[in-house]
C-alpha positions as CSV (number, residue, x, y, z in Angstrom):
1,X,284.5,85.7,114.9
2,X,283.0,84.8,118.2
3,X,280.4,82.2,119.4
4,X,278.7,81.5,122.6
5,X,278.4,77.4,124.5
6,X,275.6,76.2,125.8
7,X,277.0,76.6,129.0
8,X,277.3,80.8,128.6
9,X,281.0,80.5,127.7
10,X,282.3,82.9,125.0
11,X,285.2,81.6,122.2
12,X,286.5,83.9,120.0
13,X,288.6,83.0,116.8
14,X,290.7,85.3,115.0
15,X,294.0,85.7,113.2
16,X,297.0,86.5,114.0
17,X,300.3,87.1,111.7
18,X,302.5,88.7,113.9
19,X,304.0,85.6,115.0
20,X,307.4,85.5,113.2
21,X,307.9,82.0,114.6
22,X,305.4,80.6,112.7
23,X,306.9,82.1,109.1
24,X,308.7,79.8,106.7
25,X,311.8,81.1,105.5
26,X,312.1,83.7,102.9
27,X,308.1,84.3,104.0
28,X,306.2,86.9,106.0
29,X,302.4,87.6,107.9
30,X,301.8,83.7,107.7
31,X,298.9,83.5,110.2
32,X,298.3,81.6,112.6
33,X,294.3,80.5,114.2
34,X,294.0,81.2,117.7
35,X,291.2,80.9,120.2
36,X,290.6,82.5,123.4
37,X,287.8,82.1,126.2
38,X,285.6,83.6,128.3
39,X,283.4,82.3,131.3
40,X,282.5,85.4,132.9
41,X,280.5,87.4,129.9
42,X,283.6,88.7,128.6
43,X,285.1,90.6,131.8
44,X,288.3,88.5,131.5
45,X,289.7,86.0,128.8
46,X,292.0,83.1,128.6
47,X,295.5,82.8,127.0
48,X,295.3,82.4,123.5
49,X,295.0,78.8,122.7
50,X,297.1,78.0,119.4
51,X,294.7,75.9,117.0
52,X,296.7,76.0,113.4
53,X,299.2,77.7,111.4
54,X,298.2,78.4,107.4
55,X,299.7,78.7,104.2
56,X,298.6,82.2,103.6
57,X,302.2,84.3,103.5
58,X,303.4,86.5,101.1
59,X,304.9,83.9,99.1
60,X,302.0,81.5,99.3
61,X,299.1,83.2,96.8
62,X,299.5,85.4,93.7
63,X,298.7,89.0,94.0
64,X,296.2,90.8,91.6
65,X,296.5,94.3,90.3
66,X,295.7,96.4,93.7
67,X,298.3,93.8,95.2
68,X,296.0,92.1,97.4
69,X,295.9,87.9,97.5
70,X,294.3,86.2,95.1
71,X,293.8,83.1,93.0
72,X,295.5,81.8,89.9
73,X,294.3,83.1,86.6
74,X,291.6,85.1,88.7
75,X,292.2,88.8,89.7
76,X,289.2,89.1,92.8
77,X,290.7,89.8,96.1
78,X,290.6,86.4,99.0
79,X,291.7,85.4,101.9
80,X,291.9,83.0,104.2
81,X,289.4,83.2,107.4
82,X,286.7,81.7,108.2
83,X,284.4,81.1,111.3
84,X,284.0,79.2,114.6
85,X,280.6,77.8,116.1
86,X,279.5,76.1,119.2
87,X,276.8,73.6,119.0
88,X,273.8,74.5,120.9
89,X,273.1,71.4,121.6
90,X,276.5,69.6,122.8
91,X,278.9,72.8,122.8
92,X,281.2,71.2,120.3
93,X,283.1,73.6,118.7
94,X,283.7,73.5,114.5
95,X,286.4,76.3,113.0
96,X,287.0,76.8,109.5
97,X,289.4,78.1,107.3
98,X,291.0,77.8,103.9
99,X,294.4,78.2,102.7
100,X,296.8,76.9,100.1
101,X,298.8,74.7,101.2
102,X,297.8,71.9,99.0
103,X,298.9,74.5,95.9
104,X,302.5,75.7,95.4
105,X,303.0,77.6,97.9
106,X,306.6,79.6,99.3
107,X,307.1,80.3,95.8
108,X,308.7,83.6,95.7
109,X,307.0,85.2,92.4
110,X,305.3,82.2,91.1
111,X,302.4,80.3,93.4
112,X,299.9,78.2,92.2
113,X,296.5,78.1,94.2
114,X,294.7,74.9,94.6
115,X,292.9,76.4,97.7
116,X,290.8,74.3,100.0
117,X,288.2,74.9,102.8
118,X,289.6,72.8,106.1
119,X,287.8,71.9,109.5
120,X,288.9,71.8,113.2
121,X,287.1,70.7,116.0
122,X,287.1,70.7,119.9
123,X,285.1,69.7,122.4
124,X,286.9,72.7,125.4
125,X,288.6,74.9,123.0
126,X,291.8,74.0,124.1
127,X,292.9,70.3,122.4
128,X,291.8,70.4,118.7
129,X,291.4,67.8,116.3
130,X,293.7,67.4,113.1
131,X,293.3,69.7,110.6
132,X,290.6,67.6,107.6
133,X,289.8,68.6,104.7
134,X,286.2,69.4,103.5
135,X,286.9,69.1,99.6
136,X,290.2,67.2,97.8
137,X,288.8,68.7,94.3
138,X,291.7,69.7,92.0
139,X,290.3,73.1,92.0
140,X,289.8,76.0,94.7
141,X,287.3,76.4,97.5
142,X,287.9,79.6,99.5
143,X,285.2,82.0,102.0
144,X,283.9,79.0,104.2
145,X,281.3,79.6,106.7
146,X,280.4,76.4,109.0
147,X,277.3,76.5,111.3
148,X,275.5,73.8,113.6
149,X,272.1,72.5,113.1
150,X,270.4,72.1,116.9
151,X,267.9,69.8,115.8
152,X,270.0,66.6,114.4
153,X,273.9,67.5,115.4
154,X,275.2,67.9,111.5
155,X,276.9,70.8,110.2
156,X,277.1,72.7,107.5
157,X,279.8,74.4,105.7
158,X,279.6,77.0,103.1
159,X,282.2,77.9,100.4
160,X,282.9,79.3,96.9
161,X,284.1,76.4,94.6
162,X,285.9,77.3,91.5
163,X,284.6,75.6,88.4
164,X,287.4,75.9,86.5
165,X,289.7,78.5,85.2
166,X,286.4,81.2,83.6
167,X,284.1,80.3,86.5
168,X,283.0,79.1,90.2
169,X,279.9,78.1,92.0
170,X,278.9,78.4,95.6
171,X,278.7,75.0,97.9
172,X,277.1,73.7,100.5
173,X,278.8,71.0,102.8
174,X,276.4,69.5,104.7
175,X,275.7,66.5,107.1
176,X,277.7,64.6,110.0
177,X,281.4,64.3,110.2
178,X,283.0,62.4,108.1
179,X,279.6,61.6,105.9
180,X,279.2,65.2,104.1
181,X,277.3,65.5,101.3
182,X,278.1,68.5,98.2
183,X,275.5,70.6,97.1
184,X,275.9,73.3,94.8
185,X,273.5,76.4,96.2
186,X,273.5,78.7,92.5
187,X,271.4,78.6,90.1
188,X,274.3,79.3,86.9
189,X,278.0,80.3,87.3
190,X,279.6,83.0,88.6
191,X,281.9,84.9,86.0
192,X,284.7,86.7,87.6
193,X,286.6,87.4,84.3
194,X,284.1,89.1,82.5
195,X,283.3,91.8,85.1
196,X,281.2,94.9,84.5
197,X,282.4,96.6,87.3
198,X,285.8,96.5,89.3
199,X,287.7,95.6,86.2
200,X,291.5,94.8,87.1
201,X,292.7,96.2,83.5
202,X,295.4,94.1,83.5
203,X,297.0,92.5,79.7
204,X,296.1,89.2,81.4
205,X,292.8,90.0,81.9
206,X,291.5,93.2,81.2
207,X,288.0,92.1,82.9
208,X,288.5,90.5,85.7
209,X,286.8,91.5,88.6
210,X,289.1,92.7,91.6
211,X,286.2,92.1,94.2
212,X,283.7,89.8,93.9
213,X,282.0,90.4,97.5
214,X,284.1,89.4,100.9
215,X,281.0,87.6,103.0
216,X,279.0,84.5,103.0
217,X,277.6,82.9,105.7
218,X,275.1,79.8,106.8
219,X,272.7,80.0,109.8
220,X,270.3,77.1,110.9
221,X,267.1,78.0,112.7
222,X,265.0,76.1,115.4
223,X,263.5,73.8,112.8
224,X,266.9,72.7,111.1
225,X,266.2,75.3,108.2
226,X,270.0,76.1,106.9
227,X,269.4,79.5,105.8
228,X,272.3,80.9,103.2
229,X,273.8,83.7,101.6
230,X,276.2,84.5,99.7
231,X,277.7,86.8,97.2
232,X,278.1,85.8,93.4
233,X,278.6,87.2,89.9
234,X,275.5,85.4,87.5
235,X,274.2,88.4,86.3
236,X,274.7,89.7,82.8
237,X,274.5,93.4,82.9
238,X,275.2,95.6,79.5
239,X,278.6,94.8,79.4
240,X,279.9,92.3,81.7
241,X,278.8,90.3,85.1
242,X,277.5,92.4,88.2
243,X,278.4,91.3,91.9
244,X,274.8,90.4,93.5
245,X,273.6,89.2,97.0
246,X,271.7,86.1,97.4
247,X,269.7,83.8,99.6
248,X,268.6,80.4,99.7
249,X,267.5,78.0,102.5
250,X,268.1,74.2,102.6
């Protein structure tokens, strides 16, 4: 995903697991968040600067049915990228991601997901700030989406939020750093275990969904509108929940 400064320069962030050095033991295709620059329009681009290694390896989330990642009890398909954006104000830079590294993780055969949504920020691109935390809930928060409101400096950060083990909701982060405040965007739960389509057929679950949608995303206009959408599974269709697009603004 890329972004453009107020100044004209161009960052692009994007994942990378062929760094072996960065697997744990026993593990493989960890990735790693790196970041790379451009001041001339994209005719040349900087080294890759390093900005965070996650717990996203092959020993780090259950696998569904189709073997693709995903989360416990659940069978949709997730992953771990997010975005970066510049403020088009100040040029800061905000990167999100989620992983699991506050689950049980390197657990050949048996991880646990307690996924959450985490922040990064720089002010050039190349020193970034620790890695924080959007959301400590006991529960997982995966597909965030951060953009920068022009008009008052906050951000906002979009995610799915699990409810519990039957059902999640969709979030929004919102405000300055360090002072966010939750809101939750649906209107009723999403129901990933009782799918219509995409059923995983599985003796754990014969309904779950396998794919629940792959995108969300948060853009603020000139006015400070935060304009969202997102992908979610409300709808009650003959026999089980349909995958629908939808939009809100804030």
């Amino acid at each position: 995903m890329g972004t453009v400064a107020p100044d004209g320069s161009v960052y692009v962030a994007f994942e990378n697991e062929q760094n072996e050095a960065s697997w744990e033991p026993g593990e493989r295709f960890e990735n790693q968040y790196l970041v790379v620059r451009s001041s001339d329009g994209g005719m040349t681009w900087s080294k890759p600067v390093h900005v965070a290694n996650l717990e996203d390896g092959t020993q780090d989330y259950p696998r569904n049915v189709d073997h693709r990642q995903t989360l416990t009890d659940y069978q949709i398909r997730v992953n771990s990228a997010g975005n970066i954006v510049a403020d088009p104000e100040t040029g800061q830079l905000y990167l999100v991601f989620s992983d699991n590294r506050h689950g049980t993780h390197d657990s050949p055969g048996k991880p646990v997901t307690n996924t959450d949504v985490f922040l990064k920020t720089s002010t050039d691109g190349v020193l970034w700030s620790a890695v924080t935390a959007v959301s400590l809930k006991p529960t997982d928060q995966w597909f965030p989406w951060v953009d920068a409101d022009p008009t008052s400096g906050r951000i906002g950060i979009l995610y799915h939020d699990r409810r519990n083990k039957e059902l999640y909701d969709t979030t929004l982060a919102e405000g300055l750093l360090g002072a966010l405040t939750f809101t939750r965007v649906n209107t009723a739960a999403s129901h990933p275990r009782d799918s219509q389509f995409f059923r995983a057929g599985v003796s754990s679950c014969p309904e779950c969904a396998t794919f629940h949608g792959d995108y969300i995303n948060i853009d603020y206009d000139s006015e400070g509108t935060a304009h969202l959408v997102w992908t979610d599974m409300r709808r009650f269709v003959s026999r089980g929940y349909t995958e629908n697009i939808f939009y809100a603004t804030k």
